[in-house]
VOBA-817462 format. One line per 4 residues: number of its first residue (from 1); for each residue x, y, z of N, C-alpha, C, CB. Coordinates in Angstrom, 1 decimal. Glycine has a CB too. Layout:
<pts>
NUM> X/Y/Z/X/Y/Z/X/Y/Z/X/Y/Z | ...
</pts>
This chain:
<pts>
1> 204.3/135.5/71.6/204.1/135.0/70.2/205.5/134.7/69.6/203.4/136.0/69.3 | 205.4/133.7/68.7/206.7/133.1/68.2/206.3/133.2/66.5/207.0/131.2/68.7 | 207.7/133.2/65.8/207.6/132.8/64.7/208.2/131.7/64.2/207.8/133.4/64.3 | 207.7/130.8/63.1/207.9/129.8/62.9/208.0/129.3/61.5/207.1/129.3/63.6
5> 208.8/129.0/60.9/208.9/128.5/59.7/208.9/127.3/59.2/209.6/128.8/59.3 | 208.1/127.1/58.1/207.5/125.4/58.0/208.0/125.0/56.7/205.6/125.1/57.9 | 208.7/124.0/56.1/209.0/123.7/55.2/208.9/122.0/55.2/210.2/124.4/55.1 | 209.0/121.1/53.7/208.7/119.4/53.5/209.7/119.3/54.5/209.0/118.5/51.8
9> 209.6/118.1/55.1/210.6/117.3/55.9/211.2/116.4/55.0/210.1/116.5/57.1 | 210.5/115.8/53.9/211.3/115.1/52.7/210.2/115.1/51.8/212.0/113.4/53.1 | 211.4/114.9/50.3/210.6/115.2/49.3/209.6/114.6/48.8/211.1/115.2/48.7 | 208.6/113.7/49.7/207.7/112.9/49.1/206.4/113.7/49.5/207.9/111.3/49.5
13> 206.9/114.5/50.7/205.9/115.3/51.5/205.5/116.9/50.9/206.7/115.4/53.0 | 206.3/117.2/49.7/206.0/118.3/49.0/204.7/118.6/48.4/206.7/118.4/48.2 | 204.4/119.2/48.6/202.6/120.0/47.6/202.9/120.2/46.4/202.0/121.7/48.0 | 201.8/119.8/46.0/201.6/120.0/44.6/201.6/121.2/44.1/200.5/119.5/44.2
17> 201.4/122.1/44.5/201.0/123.6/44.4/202.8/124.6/44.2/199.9/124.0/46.3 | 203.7/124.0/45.0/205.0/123.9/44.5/205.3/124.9/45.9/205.4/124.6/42.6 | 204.5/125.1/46.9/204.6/125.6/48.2/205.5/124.9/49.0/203.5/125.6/48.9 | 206.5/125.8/49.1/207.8/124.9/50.3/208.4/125.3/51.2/208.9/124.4/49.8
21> 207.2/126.6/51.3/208.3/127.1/53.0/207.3/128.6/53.2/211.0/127.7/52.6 | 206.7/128.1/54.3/206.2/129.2/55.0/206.3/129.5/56.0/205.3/129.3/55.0 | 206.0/130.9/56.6/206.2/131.6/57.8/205.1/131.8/58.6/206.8/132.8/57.6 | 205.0/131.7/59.6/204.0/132.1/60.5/204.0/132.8/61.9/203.4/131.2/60.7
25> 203.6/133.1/62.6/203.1/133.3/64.0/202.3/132.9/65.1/202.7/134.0/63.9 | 202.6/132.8/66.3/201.5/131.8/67.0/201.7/131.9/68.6/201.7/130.0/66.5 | 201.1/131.6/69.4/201.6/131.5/70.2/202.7/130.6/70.9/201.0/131.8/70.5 | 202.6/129.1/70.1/203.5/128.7/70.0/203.5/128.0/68.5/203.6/128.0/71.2
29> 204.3/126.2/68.4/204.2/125.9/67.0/202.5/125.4/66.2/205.3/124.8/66.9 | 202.1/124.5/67.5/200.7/124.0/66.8/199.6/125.3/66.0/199.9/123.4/68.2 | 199.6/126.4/66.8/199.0/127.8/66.4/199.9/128.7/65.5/198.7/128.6/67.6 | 201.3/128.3/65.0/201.5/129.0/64.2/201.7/128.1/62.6/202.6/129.7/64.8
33> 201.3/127.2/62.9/201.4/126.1/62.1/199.9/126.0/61.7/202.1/124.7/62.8 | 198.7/126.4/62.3/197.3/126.2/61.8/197.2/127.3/61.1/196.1/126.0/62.9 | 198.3/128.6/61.5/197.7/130.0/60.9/198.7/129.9/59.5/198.2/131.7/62.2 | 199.5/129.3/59.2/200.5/128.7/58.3/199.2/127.9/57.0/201.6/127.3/59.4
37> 198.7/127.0/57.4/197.4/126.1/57.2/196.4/126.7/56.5/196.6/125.7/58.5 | 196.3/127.8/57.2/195.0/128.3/56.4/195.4/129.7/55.7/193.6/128.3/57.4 | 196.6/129.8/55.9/196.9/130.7/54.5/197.2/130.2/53.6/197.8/131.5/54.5 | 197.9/129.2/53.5/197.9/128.4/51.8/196.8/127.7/51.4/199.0/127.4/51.6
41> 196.0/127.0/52.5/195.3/126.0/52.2/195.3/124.9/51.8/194.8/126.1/51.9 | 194.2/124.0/50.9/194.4/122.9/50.4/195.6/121.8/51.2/194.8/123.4/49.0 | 196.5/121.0/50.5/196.9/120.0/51.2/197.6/120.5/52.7/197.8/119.4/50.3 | 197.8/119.5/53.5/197.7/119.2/54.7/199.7/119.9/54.9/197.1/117.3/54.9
45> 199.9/120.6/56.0/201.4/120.4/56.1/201.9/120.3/57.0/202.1/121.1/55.7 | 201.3/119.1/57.7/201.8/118.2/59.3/202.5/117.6/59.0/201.1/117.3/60.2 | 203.3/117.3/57.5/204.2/116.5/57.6/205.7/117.5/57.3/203.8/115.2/56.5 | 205.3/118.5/57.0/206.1/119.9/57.2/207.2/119.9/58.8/204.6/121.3/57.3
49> 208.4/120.0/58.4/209.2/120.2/59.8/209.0/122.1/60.2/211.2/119.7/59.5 | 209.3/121.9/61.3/209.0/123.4/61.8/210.5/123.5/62.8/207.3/123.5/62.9 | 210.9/125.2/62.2/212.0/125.7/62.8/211.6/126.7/63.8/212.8/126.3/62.0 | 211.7/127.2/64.6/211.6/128.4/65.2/212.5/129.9/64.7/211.9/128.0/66.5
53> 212.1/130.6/64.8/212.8/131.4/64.1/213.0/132.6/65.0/212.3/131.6/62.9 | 214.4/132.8/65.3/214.5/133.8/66.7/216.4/134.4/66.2/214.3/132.6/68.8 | 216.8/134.8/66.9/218.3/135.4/67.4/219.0/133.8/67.2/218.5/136.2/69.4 | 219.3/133.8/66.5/220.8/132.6/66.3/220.5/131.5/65.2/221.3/131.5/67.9
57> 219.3/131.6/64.5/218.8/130.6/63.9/219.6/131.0/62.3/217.0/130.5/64.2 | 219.7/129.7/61.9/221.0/130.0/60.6/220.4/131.1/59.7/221.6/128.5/59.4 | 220.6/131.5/58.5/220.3/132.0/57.8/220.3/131.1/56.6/220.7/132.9/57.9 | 219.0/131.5/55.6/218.1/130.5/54.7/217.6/131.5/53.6/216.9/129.6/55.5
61> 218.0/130.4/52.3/217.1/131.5/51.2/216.1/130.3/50.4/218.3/132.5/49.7 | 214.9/130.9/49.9/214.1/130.2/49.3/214.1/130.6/47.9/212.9/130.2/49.9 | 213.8/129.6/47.0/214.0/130.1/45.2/212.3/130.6/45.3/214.6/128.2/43.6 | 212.4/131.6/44.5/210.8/131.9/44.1/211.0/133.5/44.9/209.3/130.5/44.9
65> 209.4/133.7/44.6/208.6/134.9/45.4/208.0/134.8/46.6/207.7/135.4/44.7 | 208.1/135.6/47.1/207.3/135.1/48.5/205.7/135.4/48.4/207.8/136.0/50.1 | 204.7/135.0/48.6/203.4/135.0/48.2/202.8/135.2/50.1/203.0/133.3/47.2 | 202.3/136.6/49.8/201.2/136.2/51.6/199.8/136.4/51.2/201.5/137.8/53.4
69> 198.9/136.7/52.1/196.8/136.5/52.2/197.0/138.1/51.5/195.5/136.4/54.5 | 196.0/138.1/50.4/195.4/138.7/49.7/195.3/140.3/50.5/194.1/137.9/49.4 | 194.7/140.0/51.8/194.2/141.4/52.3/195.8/141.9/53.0/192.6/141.3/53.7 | 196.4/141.6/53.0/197.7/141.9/53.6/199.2/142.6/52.7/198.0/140.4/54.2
73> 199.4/143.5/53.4/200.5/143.9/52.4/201.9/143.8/52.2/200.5/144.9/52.5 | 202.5/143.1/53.4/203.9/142.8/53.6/204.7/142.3/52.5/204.1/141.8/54.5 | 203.9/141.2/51.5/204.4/140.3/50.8/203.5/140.4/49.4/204.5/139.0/51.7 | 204.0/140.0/48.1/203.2/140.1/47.3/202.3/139.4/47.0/203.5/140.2/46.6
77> 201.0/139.4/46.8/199.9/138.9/46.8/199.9/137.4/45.6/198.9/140.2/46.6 | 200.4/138.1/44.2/199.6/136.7/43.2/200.7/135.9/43.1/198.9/137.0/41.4 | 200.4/134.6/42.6/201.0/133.3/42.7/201.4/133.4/41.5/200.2/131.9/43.2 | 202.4/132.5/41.1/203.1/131.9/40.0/201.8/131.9/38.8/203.6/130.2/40.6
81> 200.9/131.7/39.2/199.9/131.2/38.4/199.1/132.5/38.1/199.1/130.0/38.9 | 199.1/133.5/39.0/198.1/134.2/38.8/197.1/134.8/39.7/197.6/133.5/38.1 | 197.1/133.5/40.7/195.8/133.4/41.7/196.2/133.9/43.1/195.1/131.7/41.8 | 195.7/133.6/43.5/195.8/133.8/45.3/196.0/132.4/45.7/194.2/134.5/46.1
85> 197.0/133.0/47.6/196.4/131.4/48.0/195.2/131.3/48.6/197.2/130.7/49.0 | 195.1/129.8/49.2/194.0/129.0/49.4/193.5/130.1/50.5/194.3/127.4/49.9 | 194.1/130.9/51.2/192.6/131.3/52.7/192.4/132.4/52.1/192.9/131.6/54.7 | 191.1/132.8/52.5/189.7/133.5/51.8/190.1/135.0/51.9/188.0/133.1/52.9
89> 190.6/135.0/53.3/190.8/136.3/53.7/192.2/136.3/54.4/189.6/136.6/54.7
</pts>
């Protein structure tokens, strides 16, 4: 399994939702990029570039909170707004 971090490739490709950089797991990118998918949900983020994220990869900070799935504890659960993201579970 890999991890993988997804963020806009350019600014026209940003969400509305103000989501700009998520992390995932997979076994490679296509599967860590669908498990990416349906934790935020709603719009599409194949136009999202993807890094791999391992031993040598630069170091990166994102403005905001980090938001993960509801049933999960790593990360804090409510959004900017209030709510959860888009996947159910």
């Amino acid at each position: 399994m890999s991890i993988f971090a997804f963020y806009p490739a350019a600014s026209h490709l940003r969400r509305t939702d103000g989501i700009g950089f998520i992390m995932a797991e997979g076994a490679d990118e296509a599967a860590a990029r669908a498990v990416a998918q349906q934790l935020v949900g709603g719009q599409s983020i194949d136009g999202f570039a993807a890094v791999q994220v391992g031993a040598g990869v630069d170091a990166v900070a994102v403005q905001g909170m980090p938001v993960g799935a509801r049933n999960r504890d790593t990360w804090p659960k409510v959004t900017r707004g209030g709510g959860f993201l888009g996947a159910a579970a």
